[in-house]
C-alpha positions in Angstrom: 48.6 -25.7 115.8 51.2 -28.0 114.1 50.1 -31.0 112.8 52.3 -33.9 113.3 53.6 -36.0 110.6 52.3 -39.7 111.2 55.7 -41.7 111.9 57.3 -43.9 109.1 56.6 -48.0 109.2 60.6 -48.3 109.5 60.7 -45.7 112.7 57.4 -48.0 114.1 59.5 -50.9 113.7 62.6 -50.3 115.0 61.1 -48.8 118.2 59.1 -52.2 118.5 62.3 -53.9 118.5 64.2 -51.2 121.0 61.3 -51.6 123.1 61.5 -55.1 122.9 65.0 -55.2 124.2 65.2 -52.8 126.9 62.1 -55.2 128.3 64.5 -57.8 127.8 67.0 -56.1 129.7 64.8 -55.2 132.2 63.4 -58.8 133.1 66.9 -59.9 133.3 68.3 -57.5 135.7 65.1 -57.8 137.8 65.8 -61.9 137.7 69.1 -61.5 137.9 69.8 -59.0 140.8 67.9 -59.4 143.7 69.1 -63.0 144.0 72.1 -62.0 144.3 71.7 -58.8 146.6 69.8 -61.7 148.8 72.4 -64.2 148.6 76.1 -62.5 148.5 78.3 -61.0 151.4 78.8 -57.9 149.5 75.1 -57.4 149.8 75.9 -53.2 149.9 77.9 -53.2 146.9 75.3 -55.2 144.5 72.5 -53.1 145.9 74.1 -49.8 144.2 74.8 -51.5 140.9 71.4 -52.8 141.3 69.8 -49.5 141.6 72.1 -48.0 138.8 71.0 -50.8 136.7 67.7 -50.2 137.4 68.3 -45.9 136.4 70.1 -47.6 133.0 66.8 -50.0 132.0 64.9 -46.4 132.8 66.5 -44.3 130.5 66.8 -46.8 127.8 63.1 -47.7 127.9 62.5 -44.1 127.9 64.8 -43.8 124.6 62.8 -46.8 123.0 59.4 -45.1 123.3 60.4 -41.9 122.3 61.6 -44.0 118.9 58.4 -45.7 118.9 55.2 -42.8 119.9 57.6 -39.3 119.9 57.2 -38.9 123.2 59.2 -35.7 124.0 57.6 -33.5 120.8 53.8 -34.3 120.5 53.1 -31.2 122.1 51.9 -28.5 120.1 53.1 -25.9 122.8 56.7 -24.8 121.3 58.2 -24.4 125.2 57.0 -27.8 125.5 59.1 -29.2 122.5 62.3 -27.3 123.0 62.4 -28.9 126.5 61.3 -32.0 124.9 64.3 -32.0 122.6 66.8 -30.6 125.4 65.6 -34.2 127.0 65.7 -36.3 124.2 69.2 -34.8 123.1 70.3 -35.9 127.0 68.6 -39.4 126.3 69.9 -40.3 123.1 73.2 -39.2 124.4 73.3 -41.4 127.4 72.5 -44.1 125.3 74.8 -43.8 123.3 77.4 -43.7 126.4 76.0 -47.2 127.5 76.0 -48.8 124.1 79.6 -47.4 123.7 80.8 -49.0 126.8 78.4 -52.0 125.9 80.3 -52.7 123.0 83.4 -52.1 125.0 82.9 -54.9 127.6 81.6 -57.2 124.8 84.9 -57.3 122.4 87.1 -57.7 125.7 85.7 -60.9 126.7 86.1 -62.2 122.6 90.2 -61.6 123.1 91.8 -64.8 123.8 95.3 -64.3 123.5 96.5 -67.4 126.1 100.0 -69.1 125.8 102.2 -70.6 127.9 103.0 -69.2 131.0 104.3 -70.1 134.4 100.8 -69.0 136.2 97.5 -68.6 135.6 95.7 -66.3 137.7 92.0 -67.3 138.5 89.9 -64.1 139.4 87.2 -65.1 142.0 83.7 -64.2 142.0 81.5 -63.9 145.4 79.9 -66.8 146.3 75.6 -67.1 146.7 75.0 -68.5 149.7 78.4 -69.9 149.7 78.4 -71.6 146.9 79.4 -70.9 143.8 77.6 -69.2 140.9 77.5 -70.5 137.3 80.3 -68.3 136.0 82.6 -69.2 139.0 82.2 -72.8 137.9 82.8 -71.6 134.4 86.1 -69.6 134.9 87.2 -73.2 137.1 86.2 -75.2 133.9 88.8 -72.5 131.8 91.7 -72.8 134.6 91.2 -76.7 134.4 91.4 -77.2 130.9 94.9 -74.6 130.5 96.7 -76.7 133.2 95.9 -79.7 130.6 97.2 -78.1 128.1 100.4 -76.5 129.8 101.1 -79.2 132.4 104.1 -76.9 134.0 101.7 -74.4 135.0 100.5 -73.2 138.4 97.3 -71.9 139.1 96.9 -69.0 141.7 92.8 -69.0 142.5 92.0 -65.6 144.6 89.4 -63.8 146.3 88.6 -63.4 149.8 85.0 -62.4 151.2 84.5 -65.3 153.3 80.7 -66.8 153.6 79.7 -67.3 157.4 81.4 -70.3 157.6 84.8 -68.6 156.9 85.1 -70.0 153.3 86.2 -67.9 150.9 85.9 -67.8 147.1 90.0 -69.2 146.8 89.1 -71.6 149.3 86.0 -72.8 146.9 87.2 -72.7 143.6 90.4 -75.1 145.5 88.5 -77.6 147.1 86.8 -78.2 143.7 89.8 -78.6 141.6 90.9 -80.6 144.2 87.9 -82.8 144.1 88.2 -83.2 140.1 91.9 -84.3 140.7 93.7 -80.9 139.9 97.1 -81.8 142.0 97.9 -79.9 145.3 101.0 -78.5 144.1 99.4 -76.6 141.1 97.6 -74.9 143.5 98.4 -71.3 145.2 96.0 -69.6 147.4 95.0 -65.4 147.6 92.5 -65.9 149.9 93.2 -62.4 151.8 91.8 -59.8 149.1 88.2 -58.4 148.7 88.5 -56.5 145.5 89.9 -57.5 141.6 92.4 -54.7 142.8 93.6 -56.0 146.1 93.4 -59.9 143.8 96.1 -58.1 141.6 98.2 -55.9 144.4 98.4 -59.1 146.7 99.3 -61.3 143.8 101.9 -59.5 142.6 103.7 -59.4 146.1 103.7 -63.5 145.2 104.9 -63.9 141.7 107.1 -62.3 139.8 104.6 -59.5 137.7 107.2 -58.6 135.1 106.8 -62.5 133.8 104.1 -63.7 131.6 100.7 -64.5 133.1 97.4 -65.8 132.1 94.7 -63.9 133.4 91.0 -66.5 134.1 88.1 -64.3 134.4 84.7 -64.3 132.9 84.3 -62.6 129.2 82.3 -59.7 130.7 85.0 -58.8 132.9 88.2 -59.5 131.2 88.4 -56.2 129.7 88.7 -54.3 133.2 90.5 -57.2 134.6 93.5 -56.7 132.2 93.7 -53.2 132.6 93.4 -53.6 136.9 96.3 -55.7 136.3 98.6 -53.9 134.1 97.6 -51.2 136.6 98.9 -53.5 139.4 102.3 -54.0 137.4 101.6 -57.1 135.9 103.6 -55.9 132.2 102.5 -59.1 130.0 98.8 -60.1 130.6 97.8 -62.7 128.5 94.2 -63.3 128.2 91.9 -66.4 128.9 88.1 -65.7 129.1 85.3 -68.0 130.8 82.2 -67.9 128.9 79.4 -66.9 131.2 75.8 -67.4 131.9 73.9 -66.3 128.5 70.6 -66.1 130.5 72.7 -63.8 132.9 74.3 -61.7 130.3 72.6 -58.5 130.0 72.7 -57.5 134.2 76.1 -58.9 133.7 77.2 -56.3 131.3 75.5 -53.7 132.5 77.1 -54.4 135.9 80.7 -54.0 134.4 79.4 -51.0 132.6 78.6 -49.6 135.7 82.1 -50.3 137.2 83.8 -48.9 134.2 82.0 -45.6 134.4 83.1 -45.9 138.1 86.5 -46.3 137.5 86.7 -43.6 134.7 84.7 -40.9 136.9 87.3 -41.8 139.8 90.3 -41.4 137.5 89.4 -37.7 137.0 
């Protein structure tokens, strides 16, 4: 039988730390998700991210330990540790995949490429128990500071999914602009769409999308954002992130990971 090598003091460490984070990321999707499964409209849409989330935290624990205690080779039997390293080969890939796309949604929200532009589009976000989240205030605290600093600018705030009293998310972010003195008239309402794509595809049918526009959206989603838009016609997107939640961030990312892979496996 094969004796196996004790593991080095650097390998031990690192797959502390791995499993450190992918407990991290764990605890925050399990904080993070049910809330909002409980408290949106779109109760059916956050339960499948949730559940994918859940798959993602899986594997990458599962990748941590095998760093940490070789979990897919101890065996002395040798069918045992080519099908242990046919799985680890599939884990390490994976991984890999979500760090990749990780990174991806990451640098998208650190491009800030705002100017001047006749309109700012706000992207909405659905509402928790009809009112709205941390990063909804956020991307409202973005739109109010550009219409400081470009007072010719309009603001169109969208999203529909009305709450059960028939508010919807344009409807929120509105009446809270309005309440901090943001002027009627730099207000435009999309209140009719229920996706970032119908956001874009009914905008478009308002402004002009061959024109300059500022696109508001939280950092973890501008990167999709941008490229809904330009897929919407919108041919100069300039970009204006919200920061977001940091105690939200990892079920956050992983959400628009999820979306992205969505997207992509659609597009084929």
């Amino acid at each position: 039988m094969k004796t196996e090598s004790p593991a080095s003091p650097f390998r031990l460490v690192i797959g502390d730390i791995l499993i450190l984070l992918a407990l991290l990321l764990t605890a925050d999707v399990l904080i993070v998700m049910p809330k909002k499964v409980h408290a949106v409209v779109l109760k059916a849409d956050y339960q499948e991210i949730f559940r994918y989330e859940l798959i993602i935290c899986a594997v990458l624990l599962l990748f941590a330990l095998d760093v940490r205690f070789n979990l897919f080779t101890r065996s002395g039997h040798t069918g045992l540790r080519v099908a242990g390293w046919v799985l680890r080969i599939a884990v390490v890939l994976f991984t890999l995949v979500i760090a990749f796309f990780c990174g991806k949604v990451i640098r998208g929200g650190l491009i800030n490429t705002a100017a001047g532009a006749d309109h700012a589009i706000v992207l909405g976000l659905a509402l928790e128990d009809g009112k709205p989240t941390d990063d909804l205030v956020s991307r409202l605290n973005t739109a109010q500071a550009y219409l400081q600093e470009y007072p010719e600018a309009q603001l169109i705030l969208t999203g529909g999914n009305a709450d059960g009293s028939g508010r919807t998310e344009a409807d929120v972010m509105h009446d809270i602009l309005l309440e901090r003195g943001v002027a009627e008239d730099r207000m435009i309402l999309e209140d009719r769409s229920n996706s970032t794509k119908e956001n874009f595809r009914n905008t478009a049918q308002m402004i002009d999308p061959r024109k300059p526009v500022v696109l508001i959206s939280s950092d973890y989603h501008m990167d999709r954002a941008v490229r809904t838009a330009e897929s919407a016609g919108f041919s100069d997107v300039l970009r204006l992130p919200a920061p977001s939640s940091f105690r939200n961030c990892g079920a956050n990312i992983l959400s628009e990971v999820i979306l992205e892979l969505n997207e992509l496996t659609l597009r084929k």
